[in-house]
C-alpha positions in Angstrom: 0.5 79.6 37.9 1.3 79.7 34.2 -1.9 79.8 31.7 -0.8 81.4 29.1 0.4 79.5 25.1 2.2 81.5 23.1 3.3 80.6 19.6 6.2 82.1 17.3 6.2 81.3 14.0 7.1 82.5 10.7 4.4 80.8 9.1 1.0 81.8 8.4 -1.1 80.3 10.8 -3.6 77.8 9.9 -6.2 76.2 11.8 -6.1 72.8 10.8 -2.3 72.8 12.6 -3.2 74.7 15.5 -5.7 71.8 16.4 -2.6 69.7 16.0 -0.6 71.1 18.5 -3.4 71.7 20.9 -4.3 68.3 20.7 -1.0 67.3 21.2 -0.6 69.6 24.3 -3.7 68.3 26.4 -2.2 64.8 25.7 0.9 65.9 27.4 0.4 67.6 30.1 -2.7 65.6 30.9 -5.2 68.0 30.4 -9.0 68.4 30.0 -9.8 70.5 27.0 -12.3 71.5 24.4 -11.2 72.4 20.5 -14.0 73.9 19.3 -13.6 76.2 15.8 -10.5 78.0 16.1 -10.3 81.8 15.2 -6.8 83.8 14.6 -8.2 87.3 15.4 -4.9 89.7 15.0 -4.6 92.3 17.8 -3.8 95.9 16.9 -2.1 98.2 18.8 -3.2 101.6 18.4 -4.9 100.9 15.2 -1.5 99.1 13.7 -1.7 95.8 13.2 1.5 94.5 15.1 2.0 90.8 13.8 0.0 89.2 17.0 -3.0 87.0 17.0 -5.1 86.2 19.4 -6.8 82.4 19.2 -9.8 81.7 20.6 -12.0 78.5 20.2 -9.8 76.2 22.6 -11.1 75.9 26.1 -9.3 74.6 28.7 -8.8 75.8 32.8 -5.0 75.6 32.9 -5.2 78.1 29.7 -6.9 81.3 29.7 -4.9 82.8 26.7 -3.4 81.8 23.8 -1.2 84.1 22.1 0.6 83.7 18.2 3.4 86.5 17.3 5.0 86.3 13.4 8.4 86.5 14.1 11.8 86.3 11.8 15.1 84.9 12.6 18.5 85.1 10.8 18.9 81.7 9.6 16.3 78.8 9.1 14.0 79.4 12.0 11.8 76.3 13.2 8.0 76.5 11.6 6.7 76.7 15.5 7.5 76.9 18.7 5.6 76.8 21.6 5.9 78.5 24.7 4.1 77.9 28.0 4.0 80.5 30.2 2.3 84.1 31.0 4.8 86.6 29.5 5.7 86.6 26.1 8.2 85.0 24.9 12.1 86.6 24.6 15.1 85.1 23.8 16.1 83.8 26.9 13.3 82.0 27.4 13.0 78.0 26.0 9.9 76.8 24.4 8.3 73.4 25.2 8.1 72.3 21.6 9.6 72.8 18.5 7.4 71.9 15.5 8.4 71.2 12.1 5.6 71.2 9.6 6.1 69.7 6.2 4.2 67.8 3.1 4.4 64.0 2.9 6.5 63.2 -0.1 8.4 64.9 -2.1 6.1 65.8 -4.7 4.4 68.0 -2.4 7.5 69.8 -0.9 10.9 70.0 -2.2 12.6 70.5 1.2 12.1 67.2 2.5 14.3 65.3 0.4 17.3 67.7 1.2 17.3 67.5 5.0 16.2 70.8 5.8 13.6 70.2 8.0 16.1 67.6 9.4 18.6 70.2 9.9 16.3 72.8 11.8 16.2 69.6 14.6 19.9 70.1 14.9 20.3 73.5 15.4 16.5 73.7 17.7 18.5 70.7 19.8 21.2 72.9 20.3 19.7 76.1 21.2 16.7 74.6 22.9 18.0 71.2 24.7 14.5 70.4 26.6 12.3 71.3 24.3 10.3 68.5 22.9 11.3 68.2 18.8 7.7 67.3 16.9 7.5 66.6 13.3 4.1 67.2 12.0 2.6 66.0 8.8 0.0 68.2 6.9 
């Protein structure tokens, strides 16, 4: 049985979105769960820090680990995406969501008026066809 999240992203990881996505994962999947106050604890491998986090503060029995790896890719990568199950994520595998995080207006962030968040739909559609497309506000 699969109870591991793990989360690629180039971003830096903040709390407030995390909670987010959680949230929006228990709904899914109908699950019971507790969000309590999330910690991003990096994990080092023999004293190197190796661009993995650990999260803690979410408590639910179908998850016993969550997992978040900074990652890169060659073109305009997708602000998150979520992967459910217990080995980490390579590129064969297909997440469950991709997540576009982005400011309200325009003001705020200058992409949003030039379809680039838009855009990273398009090409996650295309490499990802089941994944779930989420747009998040923050």
């Amino acid at each position: 049985m699969t109870n591991t999240l793990w989360i690629l992203t180039e971003e830096r990881p903040k709390a407030e979105v995390l909670r987010i996505i959680f949230t929006k994962f228990l709904q899914d999947y109908n699950y019971t769960g507790f969000i309590d106050n999330l910690r991003i604890l990096p994990i080092l491998d023999n004293e190197k820090f190796c661009f993995k986090y650990e999260i803690i503060g979410f408590r639910c029995n179908k998850i016993n680990r969550i997992y978040l790896k900074i990652v890169t890719g060659n073109s305009s990568f997708i602000d998150y995406l979520l992967f459910y199950q217990d080995t980490e994520p390579n590129c064969d595998d297909a997440p469950i969501y991709a997540i576009e995080v982005t400011k309200t207006d325009d003001k705020e962030s200058r992409n949003t008026g030039v379809f680039q968040r838009c855009i990273k739909f398009v090409f996650a559609k295309f490499y990802f066809p089941n994944a779930k497309l989420i747009m998040l506000y923050d």
